[in-house]
N, C-alpha and C positions, 0 to 999 in steps of 0.2 A: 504493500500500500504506500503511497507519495500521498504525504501534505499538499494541498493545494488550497491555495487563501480563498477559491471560487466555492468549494464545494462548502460552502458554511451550514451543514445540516442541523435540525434541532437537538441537544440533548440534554435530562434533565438530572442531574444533582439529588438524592432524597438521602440528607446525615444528620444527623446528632455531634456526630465527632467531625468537628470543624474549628477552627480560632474563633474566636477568643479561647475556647479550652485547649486543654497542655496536652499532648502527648504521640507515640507515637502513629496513632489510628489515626489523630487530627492532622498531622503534619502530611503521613499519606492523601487523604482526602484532599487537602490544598492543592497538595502538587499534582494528582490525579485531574483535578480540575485545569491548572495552566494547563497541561501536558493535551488536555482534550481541547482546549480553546484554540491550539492551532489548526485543529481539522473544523472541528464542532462550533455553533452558535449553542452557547451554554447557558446553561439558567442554576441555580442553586435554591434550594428549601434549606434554612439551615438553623444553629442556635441566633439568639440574639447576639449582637456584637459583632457577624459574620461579613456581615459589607466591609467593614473597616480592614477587612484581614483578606481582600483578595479585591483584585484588579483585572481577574482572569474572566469574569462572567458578564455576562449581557443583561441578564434578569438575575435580582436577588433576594427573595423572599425571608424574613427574621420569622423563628418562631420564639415564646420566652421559654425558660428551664424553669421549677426540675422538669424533673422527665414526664411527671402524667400531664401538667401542661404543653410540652412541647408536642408528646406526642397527640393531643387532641387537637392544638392549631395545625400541626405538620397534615391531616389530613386533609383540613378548608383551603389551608395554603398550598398545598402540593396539586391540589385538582382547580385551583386558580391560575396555577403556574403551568399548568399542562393546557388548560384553555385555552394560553397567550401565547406560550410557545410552540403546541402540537409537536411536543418532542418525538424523533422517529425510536430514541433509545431512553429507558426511566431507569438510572442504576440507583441502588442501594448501599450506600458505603458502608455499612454494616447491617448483620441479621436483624438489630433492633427495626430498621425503619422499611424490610423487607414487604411485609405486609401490606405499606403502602404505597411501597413501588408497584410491587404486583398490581394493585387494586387500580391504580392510576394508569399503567402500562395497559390492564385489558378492557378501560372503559376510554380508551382513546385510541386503542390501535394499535397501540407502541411496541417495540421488545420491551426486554428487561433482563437485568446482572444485576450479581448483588454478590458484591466483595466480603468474603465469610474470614473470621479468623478462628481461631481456637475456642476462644471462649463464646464464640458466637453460638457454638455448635453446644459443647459439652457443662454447658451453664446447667447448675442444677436449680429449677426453676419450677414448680407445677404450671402454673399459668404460659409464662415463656414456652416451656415444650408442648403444650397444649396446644398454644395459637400462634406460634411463630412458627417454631422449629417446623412443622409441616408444608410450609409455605418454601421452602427451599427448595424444595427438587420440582415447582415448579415454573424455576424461571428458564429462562431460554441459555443462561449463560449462568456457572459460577464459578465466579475466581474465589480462588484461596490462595493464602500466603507463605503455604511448605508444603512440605508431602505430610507432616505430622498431619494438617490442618485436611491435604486431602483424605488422608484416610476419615478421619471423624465424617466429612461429608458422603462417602460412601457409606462407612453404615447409618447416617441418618436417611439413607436411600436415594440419593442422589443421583443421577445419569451416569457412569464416568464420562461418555461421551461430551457433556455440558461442563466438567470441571478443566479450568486453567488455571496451574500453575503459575504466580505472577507473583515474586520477594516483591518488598517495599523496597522504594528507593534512596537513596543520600547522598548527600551532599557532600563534593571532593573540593577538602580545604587546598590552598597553596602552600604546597611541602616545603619552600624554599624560607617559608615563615617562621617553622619549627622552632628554631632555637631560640630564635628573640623571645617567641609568645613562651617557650618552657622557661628560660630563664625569671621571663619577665613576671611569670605566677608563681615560682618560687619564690622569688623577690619579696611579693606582696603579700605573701604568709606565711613569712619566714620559716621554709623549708628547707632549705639550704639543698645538701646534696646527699639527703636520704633517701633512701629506696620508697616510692609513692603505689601505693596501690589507691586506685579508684575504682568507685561504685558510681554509679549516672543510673535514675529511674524513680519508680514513685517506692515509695518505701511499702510493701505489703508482706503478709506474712508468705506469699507464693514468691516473690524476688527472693527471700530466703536472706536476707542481711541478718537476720538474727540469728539464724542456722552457723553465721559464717563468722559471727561475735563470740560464739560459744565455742564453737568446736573448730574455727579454725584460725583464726585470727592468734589465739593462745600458741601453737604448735610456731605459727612465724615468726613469732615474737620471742620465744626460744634462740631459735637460731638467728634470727637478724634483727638485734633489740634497738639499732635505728630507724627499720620501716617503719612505715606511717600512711593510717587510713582517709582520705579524701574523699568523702560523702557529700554527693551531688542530690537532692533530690528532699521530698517531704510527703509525709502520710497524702494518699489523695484524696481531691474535695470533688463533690457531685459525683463519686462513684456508684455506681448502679448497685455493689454490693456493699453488704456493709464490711465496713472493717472495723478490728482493732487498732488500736493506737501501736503500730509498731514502731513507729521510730523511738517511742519513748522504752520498747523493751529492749532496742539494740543500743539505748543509751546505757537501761539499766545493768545489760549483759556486760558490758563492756567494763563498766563502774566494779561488777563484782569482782572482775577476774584482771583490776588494776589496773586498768588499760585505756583509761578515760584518756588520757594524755595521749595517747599516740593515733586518735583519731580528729577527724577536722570535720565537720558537719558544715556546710556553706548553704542549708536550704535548697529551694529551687531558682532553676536558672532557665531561662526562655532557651529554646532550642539555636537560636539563631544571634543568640549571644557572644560576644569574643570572648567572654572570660568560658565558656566551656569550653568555646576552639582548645584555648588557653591551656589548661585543665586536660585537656585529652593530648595536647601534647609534652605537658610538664610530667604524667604519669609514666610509670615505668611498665605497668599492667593491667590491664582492667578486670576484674574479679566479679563474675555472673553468675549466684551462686543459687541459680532458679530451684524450684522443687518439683519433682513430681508428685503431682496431687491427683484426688480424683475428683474430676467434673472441672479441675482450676489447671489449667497447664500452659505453658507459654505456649502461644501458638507462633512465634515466629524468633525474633530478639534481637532488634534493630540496631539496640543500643551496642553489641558486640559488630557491626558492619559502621557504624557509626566511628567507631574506635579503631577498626582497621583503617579507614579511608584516612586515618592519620598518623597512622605509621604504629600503630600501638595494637601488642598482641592483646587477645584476654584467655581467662581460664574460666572455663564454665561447667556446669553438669549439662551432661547428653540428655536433656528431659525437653519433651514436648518437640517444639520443631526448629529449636536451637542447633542439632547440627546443622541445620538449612542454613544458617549465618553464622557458622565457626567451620574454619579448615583445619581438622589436626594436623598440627604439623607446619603450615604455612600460613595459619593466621591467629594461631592459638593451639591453647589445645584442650578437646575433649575428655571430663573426668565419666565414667559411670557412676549414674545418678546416687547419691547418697552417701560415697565414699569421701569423708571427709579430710581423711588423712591422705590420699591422693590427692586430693584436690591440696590441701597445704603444699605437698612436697613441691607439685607443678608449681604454683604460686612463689616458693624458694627458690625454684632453680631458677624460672622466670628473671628471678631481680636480681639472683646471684651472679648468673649471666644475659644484662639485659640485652636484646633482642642479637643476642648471637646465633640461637639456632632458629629465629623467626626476625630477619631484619625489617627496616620500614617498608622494604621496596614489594618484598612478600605479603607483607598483609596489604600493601596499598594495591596492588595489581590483583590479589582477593576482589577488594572492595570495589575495584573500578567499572567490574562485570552489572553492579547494584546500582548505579549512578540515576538519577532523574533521567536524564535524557533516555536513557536505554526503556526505564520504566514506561516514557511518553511512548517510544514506540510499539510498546507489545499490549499498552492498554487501547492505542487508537486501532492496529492493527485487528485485537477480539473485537471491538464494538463492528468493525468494517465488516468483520466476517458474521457478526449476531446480524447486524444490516441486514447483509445482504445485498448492499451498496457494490455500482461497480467500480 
């Protein structure tokens, strides 16, 4: 398929996970949307605060938060927006707004995709699998974001024929920047030239940072008593599920086992911020110490392709669809899930020798396969073939 500025066809936007909010399903969704605006005349349904956070659409419909609001305007909105637009394609940026893609797609004509991730699928939910989760295998197109996340879609019964394969995309910093921005964030929190292990992401008891305070954080600290923890990130707000307060147990954890000192908690930081650039290249390793759970599993793990594209390995557990975004061996390395003393020792040799058996160049040509651009072509390319456009 070739871009062509003539063919401007309709397509319509139906998300929740969009900016104003954080994270990496929002960040997808944005760039999803530029990435279609060069083929498509695009429209959005989104949260409140959503105009401000994109330049890419032609029509932009606000719905407000929380979620039973949103989701009762995102219906009047979404079949107002289909009116004006007569979208030829309705996608669903996640399973939550599925339902109304579908609904909008077959009272106008339209196809329809709906971009599913992990938890999209295996959400333990009554209502949700009751009146979502069915709604999936009948759309015309579904993308997921690993094989972890296809298989869940196959046994929710899915077509395989309708499942694409499609990572999220990210953003390749300029390498040649590296040193200044790592000097220049040690500088500023007097780091000096300790061995840096960082965590980036929202703090929940499924990211496993407390898993990683307890049992493994101790074993490094042993052997290398000037490493030091760089905590990017904070309990999340408007999540669909409920959480505990973990950041404050991997405070407490830390606290027992003496170790308050050697960790740096910086909050949250906008994805598109320099001081994380900063931060992912002042780190010596990034440390993804996900869990496997059931009905809660990473479906993808952005934030470790995030940290390649900057020259920096990580060390993760093989749970969910994280091998999909780690290489053993060339851009990290893969622990089996739950073995905490592997995962320490990798995290040791890591810093002990940093990125000698995984250098920048390795994990950057990793990450470079993930890039936005690459992602613009294989999202415009599904929609051409859902078309049916010639």
């Amino acid at each position: 398929m070739t871009d062509h500025p003539a063919a401007k066809l309709p397509i319509l936007l139906i998300t929740r996970n969009f900016p104003p909010l954080r994270g990496g399903m929002e960040r997808l969704n944005q760039h999803m949307l530029i990435e279609l605006a060069h083929t498509y005349k695009t429209g959005l349904v989104g949260p409140k605060g959503a105009q401000a956070n994109t330049v890419a659409s032609d029509y932009i419909w606000e719905c407000p938060l929380p979620i039973h609001k949103f989701l009762i305007c995102t219906i009047f909105k979404a079949i107002c927006a289909a009116r004006q637009l007569r979208p030829l394609i309705v996608i669903a940026g996640s399973g939550l707004t599925a339902p109304i893609a579908w609904l909008v797609s077959r009272l106008f004509g339209a196809r329809c995709i709906v971009y599913l991730h992990g938890l999209d699928i295996e959400v333990k939910h009554p209502v949700y699998g009751l009146f979502w989760r069915p709604f999936f295998h009948r759309f015309d197109c579904v993308v997921v974001n690993s094989h972890f996340t296809r298989q869940l879609a196959l046994r929710a019964g899915v077509n395989p024929a309708r499942i694409h394969i499609l990572h999220p995309g990210v953003k390749l910093p300029l390498m040649q920047d590296r040193q200044y921005h790592r000097a220049a964030f040690r500088r500023r929190h007097d780091l000096g030239d300790v061995p840096i292990m960082l965590y980036v992401g929202r703090i929940t008891s499924r990211k496993g940072l407390s898993i990683f305070a307890e049992h493994v954080m101790p074993r490094v600290a042993r052997q290398l008593p000037t490493a030091k923890l760089v905590v990017i990130g904070d309990k999340p707000s408007l999540a669909l599920l409920r959480q505990n307060d973990e950041c404050r147990s991997v405070k407490d954890t830390l606290a027992t086992n003496g170790l308050e000192n050697r960790a740096l908690f910086l909050g949250s930081i906008p994805p598109d911020d320099n001081e994380l650039n900063a931060a992912y290249f002042a780190a010596d390793v990034l440390i993804f110490p996900v869990q496997r759970r059931p009905h809660d599993n990473e479906g993808f793990g952005m934030v470790a392709v995030e940290a390649a594209a900057h020259g920096l390995p990580t060390v993760a557990f093989a749970a969910g669809g994280v091998p999909d975004a780690v290489a053993d061996g060339t851009s990290g390395r893969l622990i089996p899930a739950g073995d905490n003393a592997a995962f320490a020792m990798a995290v040791i040799e890591v810093l002990s020798e940093p990125h000698a058996s995984m250098p920048h160049a390795s994990c950057r040509n990793f990450a470079e396969k993930f890039s936005w651009a690459s992602f613009g072509q294989s999202i415009r390319r599904i929609c051409h073939d859902v078309a049916g456009t010639p």
